[in-house]
C-alpha positions as a Python dict, from the first residue, in 0.01 Angstrom:
ca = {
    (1, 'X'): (0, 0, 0),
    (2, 'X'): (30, 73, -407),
    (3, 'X'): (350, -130, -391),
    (4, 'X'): (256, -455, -239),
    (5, 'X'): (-94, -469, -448),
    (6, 'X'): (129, -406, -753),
    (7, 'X'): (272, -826, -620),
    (8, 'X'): (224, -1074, -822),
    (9, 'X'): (-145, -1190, -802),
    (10, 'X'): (-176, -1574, -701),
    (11, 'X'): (-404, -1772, -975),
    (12, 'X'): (-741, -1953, -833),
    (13, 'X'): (-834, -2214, -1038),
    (14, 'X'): (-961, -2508, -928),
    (15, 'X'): (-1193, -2819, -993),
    (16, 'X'): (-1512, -2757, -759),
    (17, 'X'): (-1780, -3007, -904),
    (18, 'X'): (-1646, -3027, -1233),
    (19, 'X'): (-1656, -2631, -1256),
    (20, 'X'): (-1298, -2412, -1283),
    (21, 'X'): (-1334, -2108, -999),
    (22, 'X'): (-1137, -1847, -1211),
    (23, 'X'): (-968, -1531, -1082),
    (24, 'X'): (-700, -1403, -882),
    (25, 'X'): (-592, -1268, -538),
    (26, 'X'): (-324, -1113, -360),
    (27, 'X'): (-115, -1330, -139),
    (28, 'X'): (-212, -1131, 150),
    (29, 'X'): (-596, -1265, 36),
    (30, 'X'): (-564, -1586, 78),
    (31, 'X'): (-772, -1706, 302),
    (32, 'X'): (-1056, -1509, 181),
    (33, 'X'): (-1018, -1717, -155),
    (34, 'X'): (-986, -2049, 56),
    (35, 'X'): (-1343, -1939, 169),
    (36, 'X'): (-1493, -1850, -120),
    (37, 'X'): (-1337, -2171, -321),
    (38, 'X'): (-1464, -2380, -46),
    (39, 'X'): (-1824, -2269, -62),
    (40, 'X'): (-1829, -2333, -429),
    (41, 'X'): (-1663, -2680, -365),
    (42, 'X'): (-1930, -2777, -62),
    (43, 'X'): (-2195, -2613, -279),
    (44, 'X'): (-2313, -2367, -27),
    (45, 'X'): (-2282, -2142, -339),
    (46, 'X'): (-2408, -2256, -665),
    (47, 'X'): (-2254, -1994, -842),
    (48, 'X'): (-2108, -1720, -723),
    (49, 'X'): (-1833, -1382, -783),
    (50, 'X'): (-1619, -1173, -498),
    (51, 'X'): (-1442, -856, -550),
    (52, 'X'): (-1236, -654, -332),
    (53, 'X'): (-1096, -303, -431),
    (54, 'X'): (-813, -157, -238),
    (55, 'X'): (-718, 240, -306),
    (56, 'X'): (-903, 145, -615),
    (57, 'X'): (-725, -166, -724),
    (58, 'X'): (-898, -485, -764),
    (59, 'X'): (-696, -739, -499),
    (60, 'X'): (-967, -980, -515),
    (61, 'X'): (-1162, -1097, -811),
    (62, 'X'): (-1307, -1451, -822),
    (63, 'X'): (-1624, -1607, -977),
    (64, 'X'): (-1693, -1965, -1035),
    (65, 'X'): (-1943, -2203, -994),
    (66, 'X'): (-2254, -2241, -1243),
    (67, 'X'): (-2487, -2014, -1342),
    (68, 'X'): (-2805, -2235, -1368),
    (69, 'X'): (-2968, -2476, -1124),
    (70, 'X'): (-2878, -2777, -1338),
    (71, 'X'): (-2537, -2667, -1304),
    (72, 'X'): (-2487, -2711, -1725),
    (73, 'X'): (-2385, -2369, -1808),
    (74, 'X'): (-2023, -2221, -1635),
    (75, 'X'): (-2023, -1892, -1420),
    (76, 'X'): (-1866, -1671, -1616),
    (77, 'X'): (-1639, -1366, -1598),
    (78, 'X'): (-1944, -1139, -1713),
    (79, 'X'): (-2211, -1332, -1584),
    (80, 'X'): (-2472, -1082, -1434),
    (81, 'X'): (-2709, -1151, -1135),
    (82, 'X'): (-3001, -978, -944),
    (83, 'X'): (-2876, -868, -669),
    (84, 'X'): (-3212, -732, -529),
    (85, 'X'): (-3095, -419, -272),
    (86, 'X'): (-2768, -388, -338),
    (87, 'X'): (-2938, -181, -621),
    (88, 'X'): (-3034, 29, -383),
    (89, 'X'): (-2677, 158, -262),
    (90, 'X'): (-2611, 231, -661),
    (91, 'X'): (-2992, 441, -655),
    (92, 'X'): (-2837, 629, -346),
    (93, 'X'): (-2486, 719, -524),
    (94, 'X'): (-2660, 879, -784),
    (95, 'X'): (-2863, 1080, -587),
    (96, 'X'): (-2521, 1209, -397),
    (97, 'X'): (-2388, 1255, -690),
    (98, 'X'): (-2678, 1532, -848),
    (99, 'X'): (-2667, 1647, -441),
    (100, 'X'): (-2316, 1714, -498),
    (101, 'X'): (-2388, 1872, -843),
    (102, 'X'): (-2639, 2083, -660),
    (103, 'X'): (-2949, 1937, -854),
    (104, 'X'): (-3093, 1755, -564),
    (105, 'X'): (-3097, 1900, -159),
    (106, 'X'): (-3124, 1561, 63),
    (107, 'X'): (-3298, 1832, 311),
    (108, 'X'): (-3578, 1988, 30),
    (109, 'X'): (-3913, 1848, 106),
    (110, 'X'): (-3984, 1599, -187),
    (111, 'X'): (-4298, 1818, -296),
    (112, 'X'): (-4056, 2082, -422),
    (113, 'X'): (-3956, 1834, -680),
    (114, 'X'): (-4291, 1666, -722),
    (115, 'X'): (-4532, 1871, -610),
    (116, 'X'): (-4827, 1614, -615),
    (117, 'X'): (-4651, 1414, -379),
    (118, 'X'): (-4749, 1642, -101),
    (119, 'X'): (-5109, 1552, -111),
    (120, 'X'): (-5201, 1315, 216),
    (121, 'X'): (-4995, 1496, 506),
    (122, 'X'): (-4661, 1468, 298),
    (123, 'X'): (-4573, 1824, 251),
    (124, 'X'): (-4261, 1787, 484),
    (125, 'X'): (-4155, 1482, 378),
    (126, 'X'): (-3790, 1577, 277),
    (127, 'X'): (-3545, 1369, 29),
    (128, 'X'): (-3347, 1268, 313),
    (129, 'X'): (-3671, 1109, 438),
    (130, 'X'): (-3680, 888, 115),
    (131, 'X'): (-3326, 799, 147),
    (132, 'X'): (-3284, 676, 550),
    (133, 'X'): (-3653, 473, 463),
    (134, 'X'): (-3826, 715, 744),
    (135, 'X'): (-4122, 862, 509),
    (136, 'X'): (-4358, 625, 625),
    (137, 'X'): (-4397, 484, 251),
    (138, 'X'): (-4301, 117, 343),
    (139, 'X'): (-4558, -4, 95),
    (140, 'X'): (-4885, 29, -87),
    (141, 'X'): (-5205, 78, 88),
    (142, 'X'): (-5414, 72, -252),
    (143, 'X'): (-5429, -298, -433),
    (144, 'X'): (-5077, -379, -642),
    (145, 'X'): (-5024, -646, -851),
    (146, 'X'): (-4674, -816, -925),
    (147, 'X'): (-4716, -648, -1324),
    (148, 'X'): (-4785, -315, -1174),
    (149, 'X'): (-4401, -322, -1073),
    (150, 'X'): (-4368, -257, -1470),
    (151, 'X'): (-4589, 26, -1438),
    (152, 'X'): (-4414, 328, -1329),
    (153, 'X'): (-4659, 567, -1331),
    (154, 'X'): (-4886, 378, -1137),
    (155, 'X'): (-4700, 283, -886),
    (156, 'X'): (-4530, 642, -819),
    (157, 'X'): (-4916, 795, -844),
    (158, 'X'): (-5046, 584, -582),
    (159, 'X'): (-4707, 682, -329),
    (160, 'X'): (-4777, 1035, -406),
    (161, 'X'): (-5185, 1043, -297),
    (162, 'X'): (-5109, 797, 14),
    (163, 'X'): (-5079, 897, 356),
    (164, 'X'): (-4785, 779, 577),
    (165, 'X'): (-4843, 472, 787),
    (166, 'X'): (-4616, 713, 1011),
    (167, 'X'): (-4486, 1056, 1093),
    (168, 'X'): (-4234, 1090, 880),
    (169, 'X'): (-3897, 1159, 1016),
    (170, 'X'): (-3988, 965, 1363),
    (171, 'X'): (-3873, 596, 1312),
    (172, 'X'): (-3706, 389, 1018),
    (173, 'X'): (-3953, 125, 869),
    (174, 'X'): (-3736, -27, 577),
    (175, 'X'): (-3895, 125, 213),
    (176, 'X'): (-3815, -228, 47),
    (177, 'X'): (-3968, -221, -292),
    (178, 'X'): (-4131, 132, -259),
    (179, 'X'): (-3762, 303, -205),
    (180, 'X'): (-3655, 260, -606),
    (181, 'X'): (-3998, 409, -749),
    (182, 'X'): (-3972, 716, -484),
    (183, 'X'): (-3596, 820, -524),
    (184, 'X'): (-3645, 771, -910),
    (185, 'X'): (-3976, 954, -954),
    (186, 'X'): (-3754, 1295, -775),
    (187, 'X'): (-3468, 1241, -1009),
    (188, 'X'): (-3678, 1241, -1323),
    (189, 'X'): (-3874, 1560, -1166),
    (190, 'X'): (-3582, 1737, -1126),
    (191, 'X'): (-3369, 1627, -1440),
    (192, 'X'): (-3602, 1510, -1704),
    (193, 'X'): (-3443, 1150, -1702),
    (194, 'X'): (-3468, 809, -1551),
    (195, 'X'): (-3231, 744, -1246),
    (196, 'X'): (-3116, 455, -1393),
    (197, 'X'): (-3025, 605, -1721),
    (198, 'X'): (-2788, 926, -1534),
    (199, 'X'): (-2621, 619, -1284),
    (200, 'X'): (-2506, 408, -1588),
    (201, 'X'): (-2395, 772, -1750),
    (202, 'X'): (-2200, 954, -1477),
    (203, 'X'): (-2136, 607, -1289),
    (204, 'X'): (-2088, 285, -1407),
    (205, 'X'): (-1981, 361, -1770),
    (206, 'X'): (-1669, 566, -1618),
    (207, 'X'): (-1610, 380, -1347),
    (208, 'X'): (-1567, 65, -1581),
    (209, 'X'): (-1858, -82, -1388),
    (210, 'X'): (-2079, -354, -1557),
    (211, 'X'): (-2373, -264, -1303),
    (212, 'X'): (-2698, -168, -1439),
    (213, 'X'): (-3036, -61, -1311),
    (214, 'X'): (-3247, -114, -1612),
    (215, 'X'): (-3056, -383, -1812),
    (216, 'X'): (-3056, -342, -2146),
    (217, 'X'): (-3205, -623, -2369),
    (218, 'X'): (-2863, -745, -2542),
    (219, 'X'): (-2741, -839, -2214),
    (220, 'X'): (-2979, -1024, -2118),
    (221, 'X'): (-2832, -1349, -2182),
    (222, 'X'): (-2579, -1316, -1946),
    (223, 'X'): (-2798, -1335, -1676),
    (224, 'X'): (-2832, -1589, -1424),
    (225, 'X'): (-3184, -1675, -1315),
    (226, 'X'): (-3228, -1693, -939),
    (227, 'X'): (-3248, -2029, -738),
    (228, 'X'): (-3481, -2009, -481),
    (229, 'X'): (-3412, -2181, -136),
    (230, 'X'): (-3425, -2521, -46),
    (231, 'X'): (-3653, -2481, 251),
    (232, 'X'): (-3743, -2132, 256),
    (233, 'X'): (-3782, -1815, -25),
    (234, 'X'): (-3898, -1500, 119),
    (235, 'X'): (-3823, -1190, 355),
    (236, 'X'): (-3602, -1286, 690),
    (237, 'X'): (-3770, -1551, 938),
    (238, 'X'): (-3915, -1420, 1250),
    (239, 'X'): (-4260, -1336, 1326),
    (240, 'X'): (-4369, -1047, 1051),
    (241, 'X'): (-4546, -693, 1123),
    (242, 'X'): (-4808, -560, 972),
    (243, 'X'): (-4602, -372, 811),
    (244, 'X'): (-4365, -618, 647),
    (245, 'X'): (-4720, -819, 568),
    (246, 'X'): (-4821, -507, 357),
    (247, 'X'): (-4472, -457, 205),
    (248, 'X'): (-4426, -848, 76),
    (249, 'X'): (-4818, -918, 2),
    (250, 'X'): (-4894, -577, -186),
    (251, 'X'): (-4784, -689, -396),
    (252, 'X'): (-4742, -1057, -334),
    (253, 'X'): (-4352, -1080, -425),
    (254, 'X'): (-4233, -1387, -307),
    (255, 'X'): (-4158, -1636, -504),
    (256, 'X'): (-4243, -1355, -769),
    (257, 'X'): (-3928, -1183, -733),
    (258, 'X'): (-3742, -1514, -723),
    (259, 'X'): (-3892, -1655, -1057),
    (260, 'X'): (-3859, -1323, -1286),
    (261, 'X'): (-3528, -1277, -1232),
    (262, 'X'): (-3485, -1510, -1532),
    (263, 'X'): (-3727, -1276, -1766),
    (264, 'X'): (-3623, -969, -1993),
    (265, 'X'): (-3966, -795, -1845),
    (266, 'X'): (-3781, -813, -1498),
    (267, 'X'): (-3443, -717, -1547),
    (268, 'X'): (-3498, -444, -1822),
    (269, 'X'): (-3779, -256, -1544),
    (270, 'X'): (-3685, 75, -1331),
    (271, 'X'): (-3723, -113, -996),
    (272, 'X'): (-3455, 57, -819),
    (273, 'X'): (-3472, -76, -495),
    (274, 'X'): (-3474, -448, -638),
    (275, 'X'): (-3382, -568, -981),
    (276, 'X'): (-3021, -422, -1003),
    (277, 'X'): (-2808, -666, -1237),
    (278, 'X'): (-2421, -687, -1175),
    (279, 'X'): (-2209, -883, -1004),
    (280, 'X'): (-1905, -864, -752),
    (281, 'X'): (-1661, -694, -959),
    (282, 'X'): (-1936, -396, -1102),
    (283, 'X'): (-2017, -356, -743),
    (284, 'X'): (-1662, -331, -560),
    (285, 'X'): (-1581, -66, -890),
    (286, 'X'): (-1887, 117, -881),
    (287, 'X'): (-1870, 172, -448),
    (288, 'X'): (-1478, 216, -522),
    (289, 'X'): (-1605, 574, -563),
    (290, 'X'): (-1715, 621, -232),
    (291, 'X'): (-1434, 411, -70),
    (292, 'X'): (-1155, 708, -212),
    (293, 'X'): (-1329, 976, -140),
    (294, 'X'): (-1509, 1041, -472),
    (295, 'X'): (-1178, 1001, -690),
    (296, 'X'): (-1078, 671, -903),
    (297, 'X'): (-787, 673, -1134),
    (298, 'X'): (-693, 1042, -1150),
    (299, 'X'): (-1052, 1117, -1232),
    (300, 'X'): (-1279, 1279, -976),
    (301, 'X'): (-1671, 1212, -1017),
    (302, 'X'): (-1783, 1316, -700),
    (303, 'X'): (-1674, 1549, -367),
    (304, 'X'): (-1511, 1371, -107),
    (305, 'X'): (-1793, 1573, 124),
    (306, 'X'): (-2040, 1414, -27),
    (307, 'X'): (-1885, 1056, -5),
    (308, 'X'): (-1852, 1122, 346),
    (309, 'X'): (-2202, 1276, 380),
    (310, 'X'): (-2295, 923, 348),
    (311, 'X'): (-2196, 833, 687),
    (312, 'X'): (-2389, 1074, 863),
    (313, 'X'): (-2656, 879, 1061),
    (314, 'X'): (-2992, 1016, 998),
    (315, 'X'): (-3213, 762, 1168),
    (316, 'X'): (-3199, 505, 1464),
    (317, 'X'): (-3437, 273, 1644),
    (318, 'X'): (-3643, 16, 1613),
    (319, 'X'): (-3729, -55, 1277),
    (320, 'X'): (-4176, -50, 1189),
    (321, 'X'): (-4091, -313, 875),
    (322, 'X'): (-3839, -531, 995),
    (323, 'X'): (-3887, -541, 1361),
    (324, 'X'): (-3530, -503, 1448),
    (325, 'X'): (-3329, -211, 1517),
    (326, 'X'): (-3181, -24, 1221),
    (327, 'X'): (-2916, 251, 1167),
    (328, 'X'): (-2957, 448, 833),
    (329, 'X'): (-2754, 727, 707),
    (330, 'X'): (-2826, 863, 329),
    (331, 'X'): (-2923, 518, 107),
    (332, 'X'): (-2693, 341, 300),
    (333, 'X'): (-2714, 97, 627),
    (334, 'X'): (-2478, 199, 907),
    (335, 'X'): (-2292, -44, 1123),
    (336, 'X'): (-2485, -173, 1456),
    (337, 'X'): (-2705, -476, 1520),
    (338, 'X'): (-2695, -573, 1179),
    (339, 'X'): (-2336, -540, 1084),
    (340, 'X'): (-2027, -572, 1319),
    (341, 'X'): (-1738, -383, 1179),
    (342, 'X'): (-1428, -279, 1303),
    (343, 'X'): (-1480, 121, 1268),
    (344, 'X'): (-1767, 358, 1194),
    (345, 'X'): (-1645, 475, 856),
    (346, 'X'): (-1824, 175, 731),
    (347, 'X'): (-2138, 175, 484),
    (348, 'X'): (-2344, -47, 312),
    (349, 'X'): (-2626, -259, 255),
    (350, 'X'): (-2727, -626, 171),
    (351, 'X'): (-2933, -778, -142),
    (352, 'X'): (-3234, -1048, -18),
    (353, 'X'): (-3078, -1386, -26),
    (354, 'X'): (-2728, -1320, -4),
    (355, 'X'): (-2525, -1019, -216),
    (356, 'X'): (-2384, -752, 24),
    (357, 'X'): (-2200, -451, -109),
    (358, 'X'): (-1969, -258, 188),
    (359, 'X'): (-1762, 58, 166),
    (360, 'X'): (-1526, 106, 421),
    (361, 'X'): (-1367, 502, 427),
    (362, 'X'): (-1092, 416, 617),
    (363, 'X'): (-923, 195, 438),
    (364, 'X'): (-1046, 305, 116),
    (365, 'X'): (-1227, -56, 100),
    (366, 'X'): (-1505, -183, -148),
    (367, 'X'): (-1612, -502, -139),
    (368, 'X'): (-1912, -690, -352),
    (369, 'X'): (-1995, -1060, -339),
    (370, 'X'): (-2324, -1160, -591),
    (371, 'X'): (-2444, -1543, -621),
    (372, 'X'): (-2756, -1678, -772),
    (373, 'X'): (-2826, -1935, -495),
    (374, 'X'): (-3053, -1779, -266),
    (375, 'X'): (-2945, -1825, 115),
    (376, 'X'): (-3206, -1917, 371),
    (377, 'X'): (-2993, -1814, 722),
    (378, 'X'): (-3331, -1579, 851),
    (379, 'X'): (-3069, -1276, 874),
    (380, 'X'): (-3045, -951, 754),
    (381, 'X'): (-2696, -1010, 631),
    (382, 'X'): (-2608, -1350, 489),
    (383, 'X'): (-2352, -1544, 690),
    (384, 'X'): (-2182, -1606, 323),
    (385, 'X'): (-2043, -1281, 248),
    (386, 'X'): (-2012, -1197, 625),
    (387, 'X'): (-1716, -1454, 650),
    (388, 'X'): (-1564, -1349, 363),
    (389, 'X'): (-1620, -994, 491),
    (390, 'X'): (-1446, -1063, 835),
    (391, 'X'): (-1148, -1248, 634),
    (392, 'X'): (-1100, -900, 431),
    (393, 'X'): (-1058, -747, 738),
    (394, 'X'): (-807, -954, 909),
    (395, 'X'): (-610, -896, 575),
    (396, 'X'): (-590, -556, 582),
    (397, 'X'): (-520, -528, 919),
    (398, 'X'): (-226, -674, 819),
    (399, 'X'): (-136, -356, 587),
}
């Protein structure tokens, strides 16, 4: 495998409405660059980037487009984007990583960490809980308003008196927004620091990953805003539950979470679960860790026990939030329903409106695909990345 992704890498650049798609593939790739340069071209993408890591090697690593609505200003090679839950995936490689450094226990109750979290009936809610979206924390029950996202210790106060809109540990009910603030709120118990600060530490700054959870101001001009869909911009079609009511009006974040994607206030907040900034490239690097067993470039980060911890299924069943059924291991989604893939050893999880980050084991696979036009398909996982997904596949089969 080293040898032939060592081949010369075939150049994409072409003219797609006036805009160069830059980057390169390997030959065997082909056809997953014919996809991606033929969105860009049709404009089902706006703007758009696609990586693909192989035994750690970058085999595919595109981005073109525009990164505004007016289509004025160029995707670029840096350009960063929202990516909404991907940023959950990075959330849940940090907390493996302090599981695997023995700070965290996925199986301690999350009141051993943060003891006023077990007021309300939450005494056994354990970390693992918090990570497979079982803890019955979907959303607030108290009044939230968009700015009270900014507010951390708000919003983590009002999780910790709450009561569970169910037994915790019986059925998944997808922790959309609440997820980030919960995780985070037991890392900086049990470190002293901000989950987002230890990720870009121990994670992306090694891993040469240009992910962040917490953007710094002097990036923020590489960011492009969000474009919200042409006939729809909100939570996948279908007809909601209460609980998905709750979780998208309290508070009310659609088209909220659409518009501030654009603002410094937005992308410089700890919202974990939603305002992760990155693109294709930070996320195939950054979930490279996983994909080789916790070991990039001659330099291990993480046990390949607790990379494969991550495929453990903890929960299954109908799911209370999304009303559809839902595998979840620790942070990450497990193939089923929502994903078709050709082999268990397969995690990952998609971003609202289109970016999907997936780690397969077996081949030692990471793949990331970020855009800023928001898709409006009414499923979990956009059909977007999903063909590019299935072309990624037939290519390695190949190997």
């Amino acid at each position: 495998m080293a040898t032939s992704m060592n081949s010369d890498r075939a150049a994409a650049s072409q003219e797609a409405r006036g805009c160069l798609i830059e980057g390169y593939a390997h030959d065997r790739f082909a056809d997953v660059r014919r996809i991606f340069e033929e969105n860009i071209r049709d404009g089902v993408d706006v703007g758009a980037s696609l990586s693909v890591a192989v035994a750690g090697e970058l085999v595919v690593d595109l981005w073109g487009g525009w990164s505004d609505a007016g289509r004025t200003r160029p995707w670029q090679q840096d350009t960063l984007v929202n990516v909404y839950s991907v940023s959950k995936t990075m959330a849940a490689m940090t907390i493996l990583l302090l599981a695997d450094k023995a700070v965290l226990d996925p199986d301690a109750t999350v009141a051993f960490y943060w003891p006023e979290f077990a007021q309300s009936g939450k005494k056994e809610v354990r970390l693992r809980h918090l990570l497979a979206h079982s803890a019955g924390l979907s959303g607030w029950k108290e009044p939230m308003a968009t700015t009270d996202l900014f507010d951390w210790e708000k919003a983590t106060t009002l999780l910790a008196r709450q009561q569970p809109y169910w037994e915790p540990g019986s059925a998944p009910g997808y922790h959309g927004i609440t997820q980030g603030f919960l995780l985070g709120e037991v890392v900086r118990r049990a470190t002293g620091e901000m989950l987002g600060d230890i990720f870009q530490r121990e994670i992306a700054e090694p891993l040469g990953a240009d992910f962040h959870l917490g953007l710094d101001p002097v990036h923020h001009a590489r960011v492009a805003p969000m474009i919200a869909e042409r006939t729809h911009d909100g939570p996948p079609r279908g007809t909601p539950t209460e609980l998905m009511i709750n979780a998208v009006t309290n508070p009310l974040l659609y088209p909220f979470m659409t518009e501030a994607t654009g603002t410094a206030e937005w992308t410089a907040a700890h919202i974990y679960a939603a305002n992760g900034q990155g693109n294709a490239r930070s996320i195939a690097k950054a979930h490279a860790l996983l994909a080789n067993g916790g070991e990039v470039g001659g330099r291990r980060l993480l046990s390949e026990a607790w990379c494969r911890r991550a495929l453990k299924l903890e929960i299954e069943g109908l799911d209370l939030v999304l009303g559809m059924p839902a595998r979840f291991g620790l942070g990450f989604g497990l193939p089923g329903d929502w994903l078709e893939a050709p082999h268990s050893d397969c995690i990952f999880w998609p971003g609202s409106g289109g970016a999907m980050s997936l780690v397969d084991l077996r081949a030692r696979m990471s793949f990331g695909y970020a855009m800023n036009q928001r898709g409006g398909s009414g499923t979990l996982v956009d059909p977007r990345p999903m063909k590019l997904l299935r072309a990624v596949w037939a290519a390695l089969s190949d190997f």
